[in-house]
C-alpha positions in Angstrom: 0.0 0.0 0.0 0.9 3.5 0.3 0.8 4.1 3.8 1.2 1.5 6.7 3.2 -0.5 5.3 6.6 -0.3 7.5 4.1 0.0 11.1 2.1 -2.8 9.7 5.1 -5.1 9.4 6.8 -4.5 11.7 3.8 -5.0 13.9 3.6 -8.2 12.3 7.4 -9.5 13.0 6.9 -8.9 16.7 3.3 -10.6 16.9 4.2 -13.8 14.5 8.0 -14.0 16.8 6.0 -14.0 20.3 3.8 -16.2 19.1 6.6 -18.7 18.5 6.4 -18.3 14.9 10.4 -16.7 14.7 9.6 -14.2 12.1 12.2 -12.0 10.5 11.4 -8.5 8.8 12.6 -6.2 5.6 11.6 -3.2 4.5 12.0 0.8 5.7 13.0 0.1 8.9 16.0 -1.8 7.1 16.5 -5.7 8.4 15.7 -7.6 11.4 17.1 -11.7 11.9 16.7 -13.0 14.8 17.7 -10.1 16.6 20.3 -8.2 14.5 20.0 -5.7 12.6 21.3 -4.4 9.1 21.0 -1.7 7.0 19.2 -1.6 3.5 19.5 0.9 0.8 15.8 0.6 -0.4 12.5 -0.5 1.0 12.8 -3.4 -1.2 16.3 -4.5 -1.9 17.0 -6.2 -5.2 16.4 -9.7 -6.3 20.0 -11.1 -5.4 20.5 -9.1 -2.2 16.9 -10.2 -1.1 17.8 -14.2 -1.7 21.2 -13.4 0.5 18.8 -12.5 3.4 16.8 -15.4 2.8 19.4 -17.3 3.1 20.7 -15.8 6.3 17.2 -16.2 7.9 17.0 -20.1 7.4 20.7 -20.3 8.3 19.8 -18.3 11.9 16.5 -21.0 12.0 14.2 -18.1 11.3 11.1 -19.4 8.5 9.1 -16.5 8.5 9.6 -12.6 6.9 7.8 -10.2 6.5 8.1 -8.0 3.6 7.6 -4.4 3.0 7.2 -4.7 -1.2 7.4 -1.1 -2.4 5.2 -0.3 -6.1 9.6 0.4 -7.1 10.5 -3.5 -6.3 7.5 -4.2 -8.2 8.0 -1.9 -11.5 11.1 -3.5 -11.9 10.3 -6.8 -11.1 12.6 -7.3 -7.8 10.5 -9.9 -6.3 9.7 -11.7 -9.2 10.2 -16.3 -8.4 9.2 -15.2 -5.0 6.6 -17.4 -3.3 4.5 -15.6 -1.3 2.3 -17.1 1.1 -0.1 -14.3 2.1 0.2 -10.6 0.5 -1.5 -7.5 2.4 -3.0 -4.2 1.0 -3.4 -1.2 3.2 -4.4 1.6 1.3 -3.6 3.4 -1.7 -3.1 7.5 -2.3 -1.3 9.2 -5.0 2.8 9.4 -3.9 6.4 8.5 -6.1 4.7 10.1 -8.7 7.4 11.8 -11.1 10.9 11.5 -12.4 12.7 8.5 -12.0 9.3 7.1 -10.3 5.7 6.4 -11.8 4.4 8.7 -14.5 1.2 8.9 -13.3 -1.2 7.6 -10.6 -2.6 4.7 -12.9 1.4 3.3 -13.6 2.1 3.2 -9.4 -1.8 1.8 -8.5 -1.2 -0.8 -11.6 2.5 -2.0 -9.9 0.7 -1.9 -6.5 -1.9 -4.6 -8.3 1.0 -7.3 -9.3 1.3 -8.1 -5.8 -2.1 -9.4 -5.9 -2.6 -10.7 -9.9 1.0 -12.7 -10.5 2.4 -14.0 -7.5 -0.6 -16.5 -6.5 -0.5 -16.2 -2.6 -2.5 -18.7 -1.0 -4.4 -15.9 1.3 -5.0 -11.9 -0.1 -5.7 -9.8 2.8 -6.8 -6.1 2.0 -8.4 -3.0 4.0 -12.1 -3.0 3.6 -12.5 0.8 3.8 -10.4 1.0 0.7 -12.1 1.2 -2.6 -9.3 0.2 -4.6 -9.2 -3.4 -2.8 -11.9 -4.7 -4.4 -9.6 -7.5 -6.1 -8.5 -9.1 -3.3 -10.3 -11.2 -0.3 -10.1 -11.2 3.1 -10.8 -8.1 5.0 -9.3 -5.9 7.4 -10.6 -2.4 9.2 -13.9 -2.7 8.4 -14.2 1.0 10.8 -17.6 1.3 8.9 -18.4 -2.0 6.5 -18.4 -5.7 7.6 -14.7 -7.2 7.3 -13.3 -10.6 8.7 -11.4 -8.4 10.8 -13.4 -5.8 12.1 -12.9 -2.7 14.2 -15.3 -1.2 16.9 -15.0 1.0 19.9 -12.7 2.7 19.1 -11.2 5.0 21.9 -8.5 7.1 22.4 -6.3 7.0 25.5 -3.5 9.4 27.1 -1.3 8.8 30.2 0.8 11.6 31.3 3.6 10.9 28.9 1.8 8.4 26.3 -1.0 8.0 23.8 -3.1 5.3 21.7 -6.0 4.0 20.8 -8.0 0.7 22.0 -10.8 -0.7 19.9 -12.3 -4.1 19.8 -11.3 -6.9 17.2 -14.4 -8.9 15.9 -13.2 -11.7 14.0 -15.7 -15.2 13.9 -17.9 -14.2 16.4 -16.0 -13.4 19.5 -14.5 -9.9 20.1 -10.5 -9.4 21.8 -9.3 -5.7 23.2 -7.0 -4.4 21.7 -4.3 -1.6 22.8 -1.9 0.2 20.3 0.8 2.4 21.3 0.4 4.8 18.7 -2.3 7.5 18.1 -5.0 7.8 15.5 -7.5 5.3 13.5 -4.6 4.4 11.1 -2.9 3.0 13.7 -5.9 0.7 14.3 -6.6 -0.2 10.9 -2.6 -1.1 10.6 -2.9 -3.3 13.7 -6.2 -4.7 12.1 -4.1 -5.8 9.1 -1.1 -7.2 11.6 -3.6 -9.5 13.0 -5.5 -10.9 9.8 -1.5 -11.3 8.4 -1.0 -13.5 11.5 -4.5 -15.2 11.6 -3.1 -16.6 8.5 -0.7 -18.5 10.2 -3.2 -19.8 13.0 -2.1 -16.9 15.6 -5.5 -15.7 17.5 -6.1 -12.0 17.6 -6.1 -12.9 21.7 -2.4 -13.8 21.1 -1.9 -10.7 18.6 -3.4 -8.1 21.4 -0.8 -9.2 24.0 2.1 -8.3 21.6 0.5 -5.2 20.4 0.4 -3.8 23.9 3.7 -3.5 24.5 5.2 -2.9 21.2 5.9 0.8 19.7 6.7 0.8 15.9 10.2 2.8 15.7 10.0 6.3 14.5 6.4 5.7 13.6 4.2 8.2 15.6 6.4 6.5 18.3 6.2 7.8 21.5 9.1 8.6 23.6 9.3 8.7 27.2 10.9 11.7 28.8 9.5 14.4 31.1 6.4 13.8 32.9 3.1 15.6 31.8 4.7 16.0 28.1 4.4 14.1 25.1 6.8 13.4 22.8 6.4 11.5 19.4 8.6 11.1 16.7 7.6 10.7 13.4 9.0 10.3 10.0 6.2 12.0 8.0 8.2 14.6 5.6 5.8 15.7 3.3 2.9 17.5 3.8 0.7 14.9 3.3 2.2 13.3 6.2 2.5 16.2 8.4 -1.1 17.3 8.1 -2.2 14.0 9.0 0.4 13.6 11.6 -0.8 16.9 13.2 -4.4 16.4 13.2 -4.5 13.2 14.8 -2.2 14.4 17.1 -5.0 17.6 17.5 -7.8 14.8 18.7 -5.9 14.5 21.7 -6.6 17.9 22.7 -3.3 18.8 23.7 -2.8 22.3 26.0 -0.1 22.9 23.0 1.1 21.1 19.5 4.4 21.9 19.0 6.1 20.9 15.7 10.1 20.7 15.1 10.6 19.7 11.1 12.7 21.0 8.0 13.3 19.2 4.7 15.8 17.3 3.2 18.5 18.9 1.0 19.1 19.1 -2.8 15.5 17.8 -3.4 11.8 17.4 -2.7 11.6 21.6 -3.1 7.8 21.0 -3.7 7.5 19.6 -0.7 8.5 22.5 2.0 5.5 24.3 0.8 3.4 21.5 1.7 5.4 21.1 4.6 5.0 24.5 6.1 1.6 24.8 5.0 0.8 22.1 7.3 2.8 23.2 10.1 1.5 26.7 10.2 -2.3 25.7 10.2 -2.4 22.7 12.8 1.1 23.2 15.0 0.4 26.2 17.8 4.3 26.8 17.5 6.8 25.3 15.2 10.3 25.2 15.3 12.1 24.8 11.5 15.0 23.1 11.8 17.8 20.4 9.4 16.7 17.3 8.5 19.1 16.0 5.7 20.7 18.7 3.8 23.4 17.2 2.3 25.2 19.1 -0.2 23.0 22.4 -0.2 23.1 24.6 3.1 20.4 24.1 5.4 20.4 27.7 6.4 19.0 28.1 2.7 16.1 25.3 3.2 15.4 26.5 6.4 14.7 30.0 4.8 12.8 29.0 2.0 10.4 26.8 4.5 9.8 29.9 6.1 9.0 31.6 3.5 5.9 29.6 2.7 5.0 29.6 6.7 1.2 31.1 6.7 1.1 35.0 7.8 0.5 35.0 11.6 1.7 31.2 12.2 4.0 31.5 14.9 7.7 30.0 14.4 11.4 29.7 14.5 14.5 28.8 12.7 17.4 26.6 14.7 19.6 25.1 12.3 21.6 23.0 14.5 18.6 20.2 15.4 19.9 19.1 18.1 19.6 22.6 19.5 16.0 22.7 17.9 15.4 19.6 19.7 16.3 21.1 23.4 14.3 24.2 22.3 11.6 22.4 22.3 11.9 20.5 25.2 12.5 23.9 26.9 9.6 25.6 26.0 7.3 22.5 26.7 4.8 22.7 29.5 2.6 20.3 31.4 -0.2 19.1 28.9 1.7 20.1 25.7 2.3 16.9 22.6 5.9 18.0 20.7 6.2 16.2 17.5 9.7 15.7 15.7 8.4 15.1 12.2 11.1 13.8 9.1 13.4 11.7 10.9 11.7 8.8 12.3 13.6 5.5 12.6 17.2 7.4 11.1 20.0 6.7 12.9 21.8 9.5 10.8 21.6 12.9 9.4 23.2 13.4 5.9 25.3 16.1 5.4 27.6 16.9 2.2 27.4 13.8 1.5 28.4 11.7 5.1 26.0 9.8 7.2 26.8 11.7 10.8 25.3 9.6 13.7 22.3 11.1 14.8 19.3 9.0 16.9 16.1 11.5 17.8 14.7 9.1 20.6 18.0 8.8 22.2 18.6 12.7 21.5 15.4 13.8 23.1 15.6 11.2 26.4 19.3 12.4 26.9 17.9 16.2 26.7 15.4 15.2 29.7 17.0 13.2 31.7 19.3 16.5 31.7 16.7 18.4 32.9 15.5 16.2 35.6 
C-alpha cells in the first residue's frame, strides 16, 4: 500500500515472533534476523541481495519474513520467483509520482496490483475501507463495513507521557481488546491488518493483542518517554501529506499545546517544503524549522525558503543546528503540551555533504530530559 506498510510489518514481525512463529522482517525500517539488525538501501532491496537474506534467515532458524514490497521493487520486477504465502493491502493515495518514479497515478496503482494478480498467494488480505481493494479477499478495518477483521470502539487513550488508541477486534464471532501504542485510527486499521496477516498463520487476535500492547513501531508516531506531563512523538512523515495528518490526529488529543520541530531534506523534494510549512503553520500552535538531511545544499537556505511559505501569523522559529532545535523544544514545553519531531523517524543519521553523521532522535530527546530532571 501507500501508507502502513513499514508499522504494519513491523507490527507483524513482533506478533508472529511472540507467538513462537520466529519471524524475520525487511523493509524501511532496514532488516531484522533473529535479533540483529542491518541496514538496506531501499525499501525493497534487489532480487540477489533479497535471496542473500533469505538465506541468512534459514541459516539463523528463522522461516518467516515479513516484507515491506514497495510499487519500485515491483515496476522492476525485484520480487519476481518469490513465493509468497499471504500478501496485504493497506491503502492506496497518490505518492512516487514523477521522475525517476511512476508517470502517473494509474502506472504506481497498476504495480501496486502485481502483488495481488501474478504471485498466486494462497491468502490476499486487504483494508475493507479502501475502494481500490476490491480485487482481493479477506478483510481488514472494516471501521464502517463488515470485514473478517473488524474494528469497533474505538477509543483514544492518554497517560501523562503516552498515547493510543484501543478498539475491539471482531473476527468469527467473539471480540479481543486491543491496545496500540500509537495515536489515530490508522494505527488501528494497521494493527487490524497485523492480525488478519498472522491469523493466516493460526495466531489468535487474543495472542496478537498481547504483543500489540507492549510494542511501539520505531519512528512511527512513536512515542518517547521523557518528562512527565509532556508528550513526545517522533515521526517520519516529511511531506505534507504526512504532516497534516500527523498533526491532526495528534490535535484529537486535545493537547494544551502542539508543538512541531521539522525541515526538509536537501538538494530535493523543493515541492515539498510548501506543503510542509503549510501544514505546520495551520495545525502546529508553535513550530520550530529546523535540518533534516541537507546534504550538499546549506540548510540555512532550506530553512529560509520553508519559512518563506510559513502562513502569515503562524508562529515560528529557525534553529539550524537540530539538536539545539530539539532542546528548544523541550524547553519551552509545559505540562499538557504533545511535541512532535516530524522527518526523521527510525534514522539513525543525518546526511550532510554527502556523510551519514550519527544522529538517533529518541535517544537525543531522552538524553535532553533526563538533563533536565
Amino acid at each position: 500500500g501507500t501508507k502502513g506498510k513499514t508499522t504494519t510489518a513491523l507490527l507483524t514481525a513482533a506478533i508472529m515472533t511472540e507467538a513462537g512463529l520466529p519471524c524475520a522482517y525487511i523493509g524501511s525500517n532496514g532488516v531484522d534476523i533473529a535479533g540483529v539488525h542491518e541496514a538496506t538501501a531501499n525499501t525493497t532491496p534487489e532480487s540477489l541481495e533479497l535471496h542473500r537474506l533469505f538465506r541468512k534467515m534459514l541459516d539463523a532458524n528463522v522461516h518467516h519474513v515479513v516484507l515491506e514490497v514497495s510499487s519500485q521493487a515491483l515496476r522492476h520486477n525485484r520480487v519476481d520467483g518469490i513465493p509468497f504465502e499471504v500478501v496485504a493491502f493497506t491503502n492506496l493515495s497518490e505518492d512516487h509520482i514523477g521522475p525517476g518514479e511512476h508517470p502517473d497515478f494509474e502506472d504506481y496503482k497498476n504495480a501496486k496490483h502485481r502483488l495481488f494478480v501474478d504471485y498466486q498467494a494462497r491468502e490476499m488480505i486487504y483494508n475493507a475501507d479502501d475502494d481500490t481493494s476490491e480485487f482481493m479477499r479477506i478483510g481488514f478495518g472494516g471501521i464502517e463495513r463488515a470485514a473478517d477483521y473488524h474494528g469497533t470502539a474505538l477509543a483514544q487513550f492518554r497517560s501523562e507521557t503516552a498515547l493510543g488508541i484501543d478498539f475491539l477486534c471482531e473476527h468469527s464471532g467473539s471480540s479481543t481488546a486491543v491496545r496500540v501504542l500509537s495515536p489515530g485510527e490508522f494505527s488501528a486499521s494497521d494493527a487490524l491488518c497485523a492480525i488478519a496477516l498472522c491469523g493466516a498463520f493460526g495466531v489468535s487476535p487474543a495472542q496478537a493483542a498481547q504483543t500489540l500492547a507492549h510494542t511501539p513501531v520505531q519512528g512511527r508516531v512513536e512515542v518517547v518517554e521523557g518528562l512527565p506531563g509532556r508528550t513526545f512523538i517522533v515521526d517520519y512523515s516529511h511531506n505534507g501529506l504526512a504532516l497534516t495528518s500527523a498533526l491532526k490526529t495528534l490535535r484529537a488529543y486535545n493537547p494544551h499545546k502542539l508543538l512541531c520541530v521539522f525541515g526538509s531534506v536537501g538538494g530535493r523534494t523543493q515541492a515539498r517544503r510548501r506543503e510542509l510549512a503549510e501544514a505546520a503553520g495551520a495545525f502546529a500552535d508553535y513550530s520550530i524549522i529546523t535540518s533534516d538531511n541537507p546534504d550538499f545544499e546549506p540548510p540555512e537556505d532550506v530553512i529560509k525558503e520553508i519559512a518563506s511559505h510559513m502562513p502569515e501569523g503562524a508562529p515560528y522559529t529557525c534553529i539550524t543546528d537540530r539538536r539545539d532545535a530539539i532542546r528548544a523544544a523541550i524547553g519551552m514545553a509545559e505540562d499538557g503540551d504533545i511535541i512532535l519531531f516530524a522527518g526523521k523517524g527510525h534514522e539513525d543519521y543525518q546526511l550532510i555533504e554527502g556523510k551519514k553523521v550519527h544522529f538517533v532522535e529518541r535517544e537525543i530527546i531522552q538524553e535532553i530530559c533526563r538533563e533536565k530532571q
